[in-house]
N, CA, C and O of each residue as an XYZ file, in Angstrom:
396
protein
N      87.482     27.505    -87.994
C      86.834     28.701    -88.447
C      86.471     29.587    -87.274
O      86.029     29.136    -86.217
N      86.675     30.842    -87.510
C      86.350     32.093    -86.656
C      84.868     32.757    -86.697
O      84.631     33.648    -87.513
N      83.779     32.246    -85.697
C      82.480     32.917    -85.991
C      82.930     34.428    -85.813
O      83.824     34.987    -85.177
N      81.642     34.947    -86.880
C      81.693     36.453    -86.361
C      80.738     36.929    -85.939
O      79.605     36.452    -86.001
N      81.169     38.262    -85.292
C      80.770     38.477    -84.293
C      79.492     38.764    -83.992
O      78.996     39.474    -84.867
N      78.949     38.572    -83.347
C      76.996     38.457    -82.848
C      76.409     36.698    -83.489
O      75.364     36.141    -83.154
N      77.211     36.291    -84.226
C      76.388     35.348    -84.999
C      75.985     34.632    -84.180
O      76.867     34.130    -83.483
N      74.887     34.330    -83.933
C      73.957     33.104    -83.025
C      74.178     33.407    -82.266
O      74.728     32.445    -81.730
N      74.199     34.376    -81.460
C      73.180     35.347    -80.708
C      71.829     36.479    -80.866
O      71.466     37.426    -81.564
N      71.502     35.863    -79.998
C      69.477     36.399    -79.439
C      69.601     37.928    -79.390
O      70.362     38.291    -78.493
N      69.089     38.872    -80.070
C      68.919     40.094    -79.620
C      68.487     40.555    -78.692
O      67.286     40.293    -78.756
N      68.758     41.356    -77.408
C      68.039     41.868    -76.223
C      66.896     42.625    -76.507
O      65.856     42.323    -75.920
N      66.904     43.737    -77.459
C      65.998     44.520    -77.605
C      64.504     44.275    -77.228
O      63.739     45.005    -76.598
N      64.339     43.289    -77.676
C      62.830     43.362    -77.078
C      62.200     42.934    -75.502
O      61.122     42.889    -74.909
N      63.455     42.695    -75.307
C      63.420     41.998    -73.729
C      63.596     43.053    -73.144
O      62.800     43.265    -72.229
N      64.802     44.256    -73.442
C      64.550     45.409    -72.323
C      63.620     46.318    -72.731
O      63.349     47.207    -71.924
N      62.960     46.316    -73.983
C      61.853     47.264    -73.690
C      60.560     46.977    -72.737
O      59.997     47.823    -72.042
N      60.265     45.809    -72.839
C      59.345     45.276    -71.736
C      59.753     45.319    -70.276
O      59.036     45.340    -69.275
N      61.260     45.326    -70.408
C      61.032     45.392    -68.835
C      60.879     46.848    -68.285
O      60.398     47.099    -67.181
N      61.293     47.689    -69.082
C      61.325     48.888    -68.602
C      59.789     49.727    -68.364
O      59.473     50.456    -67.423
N      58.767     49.226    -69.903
C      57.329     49.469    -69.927
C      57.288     48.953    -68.695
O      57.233     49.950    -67.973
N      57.279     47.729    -67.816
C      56.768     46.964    -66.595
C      57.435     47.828    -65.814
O      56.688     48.330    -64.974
N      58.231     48.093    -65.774
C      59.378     48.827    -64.564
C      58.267     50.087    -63.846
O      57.863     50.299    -62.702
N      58.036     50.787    -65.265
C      57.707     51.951    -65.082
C      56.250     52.046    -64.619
O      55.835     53.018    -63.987
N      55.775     51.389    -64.832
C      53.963     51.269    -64.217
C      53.949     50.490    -63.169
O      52.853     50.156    -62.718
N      55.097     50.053    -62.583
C      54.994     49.601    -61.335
C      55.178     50.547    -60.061
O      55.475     50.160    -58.931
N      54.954     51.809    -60.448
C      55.816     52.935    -59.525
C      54.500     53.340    -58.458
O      53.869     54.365    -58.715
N      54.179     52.647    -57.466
C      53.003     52.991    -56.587
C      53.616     53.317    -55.292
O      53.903     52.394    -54.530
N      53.842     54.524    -54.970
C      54.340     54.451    -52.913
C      52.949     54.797    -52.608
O      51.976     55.145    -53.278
N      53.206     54.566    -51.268
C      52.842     55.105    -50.293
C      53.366     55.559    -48.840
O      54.480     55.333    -48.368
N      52.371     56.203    -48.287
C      53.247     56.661    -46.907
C      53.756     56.316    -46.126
O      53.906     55.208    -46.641
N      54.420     56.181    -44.870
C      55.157     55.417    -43.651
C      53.573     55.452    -43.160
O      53.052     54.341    -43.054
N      52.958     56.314    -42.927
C      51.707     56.180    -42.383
C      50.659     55.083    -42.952
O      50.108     54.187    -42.313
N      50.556     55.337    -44.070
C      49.604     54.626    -44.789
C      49.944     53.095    -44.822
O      49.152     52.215    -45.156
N      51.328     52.899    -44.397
C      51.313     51.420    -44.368
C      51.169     51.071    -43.168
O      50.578     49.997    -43.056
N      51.717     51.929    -41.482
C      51.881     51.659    -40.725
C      49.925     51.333    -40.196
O      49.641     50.665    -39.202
N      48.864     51.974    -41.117
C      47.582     52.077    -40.692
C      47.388     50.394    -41.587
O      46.752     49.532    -40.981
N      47.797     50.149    -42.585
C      47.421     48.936    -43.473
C      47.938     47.875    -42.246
O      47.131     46.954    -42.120
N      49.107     47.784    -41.301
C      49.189     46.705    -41.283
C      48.545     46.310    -39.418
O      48.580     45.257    -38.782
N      47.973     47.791    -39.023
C      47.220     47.950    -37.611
C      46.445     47.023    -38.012
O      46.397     45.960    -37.392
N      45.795     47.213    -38.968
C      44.224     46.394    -39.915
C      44.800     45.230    -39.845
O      44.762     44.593    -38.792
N      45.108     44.999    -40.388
C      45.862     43.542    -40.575
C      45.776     42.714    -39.683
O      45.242     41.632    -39.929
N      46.414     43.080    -38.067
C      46.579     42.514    -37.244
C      45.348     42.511    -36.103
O      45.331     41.775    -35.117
N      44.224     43.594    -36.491
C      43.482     43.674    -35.414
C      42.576     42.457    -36.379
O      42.034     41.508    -35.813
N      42.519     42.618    -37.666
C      41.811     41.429    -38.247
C      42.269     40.131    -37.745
O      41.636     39.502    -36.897
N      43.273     39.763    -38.222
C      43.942     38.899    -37.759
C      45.171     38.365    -36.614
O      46.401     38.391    -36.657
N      44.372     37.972    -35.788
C      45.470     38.245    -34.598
C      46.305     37.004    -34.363
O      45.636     35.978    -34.488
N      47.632     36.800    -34.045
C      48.272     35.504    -33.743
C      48.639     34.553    -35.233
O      48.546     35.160    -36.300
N      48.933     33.493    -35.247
C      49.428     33.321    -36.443
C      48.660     32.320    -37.103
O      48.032     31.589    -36.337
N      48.566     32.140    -38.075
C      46.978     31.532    -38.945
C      47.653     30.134    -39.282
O      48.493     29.707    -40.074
N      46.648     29.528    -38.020
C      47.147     27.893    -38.285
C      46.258     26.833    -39.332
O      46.763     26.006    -40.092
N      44.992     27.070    -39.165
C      43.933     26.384    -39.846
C      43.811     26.841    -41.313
O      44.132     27.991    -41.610
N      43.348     25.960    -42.253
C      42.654     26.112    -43.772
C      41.753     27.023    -43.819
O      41.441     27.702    -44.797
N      41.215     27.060    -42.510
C      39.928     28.206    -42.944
C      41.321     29.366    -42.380
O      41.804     29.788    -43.430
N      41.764     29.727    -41.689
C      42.465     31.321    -41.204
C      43.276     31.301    -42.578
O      43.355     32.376    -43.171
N      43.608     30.691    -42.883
C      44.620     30.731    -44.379
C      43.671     31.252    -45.309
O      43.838     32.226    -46.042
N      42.387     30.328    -45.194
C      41.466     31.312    -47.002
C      41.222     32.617    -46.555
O      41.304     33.620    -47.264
N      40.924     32.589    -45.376
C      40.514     34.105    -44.687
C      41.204     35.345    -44.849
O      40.860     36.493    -45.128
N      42.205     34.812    -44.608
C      43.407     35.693    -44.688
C      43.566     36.122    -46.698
O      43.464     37.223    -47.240
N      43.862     34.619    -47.384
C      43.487     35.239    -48.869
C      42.886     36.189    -49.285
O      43.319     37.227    -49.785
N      41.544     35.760    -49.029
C      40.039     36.138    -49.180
C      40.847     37.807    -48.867
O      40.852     38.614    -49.797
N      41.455     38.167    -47.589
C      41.124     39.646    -47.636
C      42.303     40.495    -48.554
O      42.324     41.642    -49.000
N      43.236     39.396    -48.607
C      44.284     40.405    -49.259
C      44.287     40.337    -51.391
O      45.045     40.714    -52.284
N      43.044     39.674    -51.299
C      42.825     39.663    -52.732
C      42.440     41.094    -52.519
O      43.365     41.905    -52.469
N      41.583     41.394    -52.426
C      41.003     42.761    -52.024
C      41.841     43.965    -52.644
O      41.570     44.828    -53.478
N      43.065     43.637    -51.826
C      44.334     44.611    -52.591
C      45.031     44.273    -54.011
O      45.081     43.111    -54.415
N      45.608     45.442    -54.801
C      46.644     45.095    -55.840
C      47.352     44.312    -55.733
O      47.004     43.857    -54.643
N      48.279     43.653    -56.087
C      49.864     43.678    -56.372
C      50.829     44.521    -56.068
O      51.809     44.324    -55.350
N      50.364     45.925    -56.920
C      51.155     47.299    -56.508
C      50.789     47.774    -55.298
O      51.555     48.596    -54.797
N      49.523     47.381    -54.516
C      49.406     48.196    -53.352
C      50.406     47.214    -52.575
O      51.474     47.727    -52.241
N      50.229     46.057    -52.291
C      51.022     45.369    -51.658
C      52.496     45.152    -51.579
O      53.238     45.055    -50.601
N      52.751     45.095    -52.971
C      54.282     45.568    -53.009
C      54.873     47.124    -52.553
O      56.055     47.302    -52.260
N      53.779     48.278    -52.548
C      54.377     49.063    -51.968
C      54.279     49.365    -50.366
O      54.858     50.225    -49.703
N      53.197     48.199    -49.914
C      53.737     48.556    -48.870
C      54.608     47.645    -48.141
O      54.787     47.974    -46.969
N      55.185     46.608    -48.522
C      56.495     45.777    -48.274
C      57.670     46.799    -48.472
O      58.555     47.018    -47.644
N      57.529     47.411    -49.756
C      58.404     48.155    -50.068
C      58.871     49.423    -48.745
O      60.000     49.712    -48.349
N      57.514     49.983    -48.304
C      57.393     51.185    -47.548
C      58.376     50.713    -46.296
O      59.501     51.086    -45.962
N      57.361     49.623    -45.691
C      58.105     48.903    -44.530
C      59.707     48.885    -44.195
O      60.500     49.414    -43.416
N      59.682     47.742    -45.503
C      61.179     47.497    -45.566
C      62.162     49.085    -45.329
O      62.987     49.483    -44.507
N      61.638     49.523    -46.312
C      62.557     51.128    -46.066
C      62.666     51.877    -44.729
O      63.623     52.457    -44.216
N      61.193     51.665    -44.250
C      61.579     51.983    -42.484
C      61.927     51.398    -41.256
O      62.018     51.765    -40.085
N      62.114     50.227    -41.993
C      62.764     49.488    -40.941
C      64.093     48.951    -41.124
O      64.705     48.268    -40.302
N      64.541     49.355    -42.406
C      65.864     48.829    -42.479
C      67.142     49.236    -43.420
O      68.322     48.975    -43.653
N      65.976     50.114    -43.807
C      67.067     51.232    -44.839
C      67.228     52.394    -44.596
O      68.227     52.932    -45.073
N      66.332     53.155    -43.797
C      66.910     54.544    -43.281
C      65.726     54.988    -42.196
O      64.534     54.679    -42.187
N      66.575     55.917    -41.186
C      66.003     56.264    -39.837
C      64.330     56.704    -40.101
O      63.984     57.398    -41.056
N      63.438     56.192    -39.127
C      62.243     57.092    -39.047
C      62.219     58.424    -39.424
O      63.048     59.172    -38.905
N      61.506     58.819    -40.148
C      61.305     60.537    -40.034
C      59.425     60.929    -39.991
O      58.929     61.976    -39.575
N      58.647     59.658    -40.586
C      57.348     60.412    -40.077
C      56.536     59.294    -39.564
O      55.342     59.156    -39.828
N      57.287     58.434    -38.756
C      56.398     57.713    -37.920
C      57.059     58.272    -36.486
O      58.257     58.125    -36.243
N      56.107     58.947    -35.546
C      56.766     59.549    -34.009
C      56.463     58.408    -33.335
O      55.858     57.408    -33.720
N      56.999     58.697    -32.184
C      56.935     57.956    -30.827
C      55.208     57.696    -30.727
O      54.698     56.580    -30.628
N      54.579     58.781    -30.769
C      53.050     58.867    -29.976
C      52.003     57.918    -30.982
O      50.871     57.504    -30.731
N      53.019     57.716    -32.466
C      52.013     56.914    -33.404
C      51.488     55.533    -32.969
O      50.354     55.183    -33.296
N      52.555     54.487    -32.000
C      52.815     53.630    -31.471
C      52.042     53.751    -30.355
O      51.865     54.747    -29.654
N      51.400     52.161    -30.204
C      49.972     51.971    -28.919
C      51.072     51.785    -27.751
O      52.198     51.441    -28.108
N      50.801     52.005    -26.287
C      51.571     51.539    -25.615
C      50.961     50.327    -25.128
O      49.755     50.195    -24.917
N      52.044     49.255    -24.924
C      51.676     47.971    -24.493
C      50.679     48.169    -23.262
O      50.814     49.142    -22.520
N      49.961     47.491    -23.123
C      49.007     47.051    -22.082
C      49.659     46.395    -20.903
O      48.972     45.984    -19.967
C-alpha cells in the first residue's frame, strides 16, 4: 500500500510561529563602543583568569546583573568587529597604550 501524502506527519506550524515571536524580541544591539566600554569593566573587575570557586561565583554574581539579550548582544557586537567586518567606530586613540 501507498501512504498518502502528509499522512503521519507532525505539522510545523506551530513550531515556526514561536520561533519567529522569539526571533523577533530578541533584536537588542548595541554599539562597538558600548561593548568595547562593557568589556574594559569586565577586565578591570576581573583581572587574569578566574581559578578559584569564589572568582567563579564572583564573576556569576556580576554577570547575573545583565540580560541574556544584553549579553548576547554584546558577543554578538564583538564577534562582528572582530571578525566579520573592518573597524569603522572603534579608532586607534580608543585603545590604552600598553605600559
Amino acid at each position: 500500500m501507498v501512504r498518502k501524502s502528509g499522512a503521519g506527519r507532525k505539522s510545523k506550524k506551530g513550531k515556526s510561529r514561536t520561533y519567529r515571536k522569539r526571533a523577533s524580541s530578541g533584536n537588542y544591539q548595541i554599539t562597538s563602543e558600548e561593548a568595547l566600554r562593557f568589556i574594559r569593566r569586565l577586565q578591570k573587575r576581573f583581572r587574569g583568569p578566574v581559578r578559584t570557586q569564589e572568582e567563579k561565583a564572583a564573576l556569576q554574581k556580576y554577570l547575573a546583573k545583565f540580560t541574556d539579550r544584553q549579553l548576547k548582544a554584546v558577543g554578538s557586537r564583538i564577534q562582528g568587529d572582530l571578525m566579520l567586518r573592518p573597524p569603522r567606530t572603534i579608532r586607534r586613540k580608543d585603545f590604552k597604550k600598553p605600559k
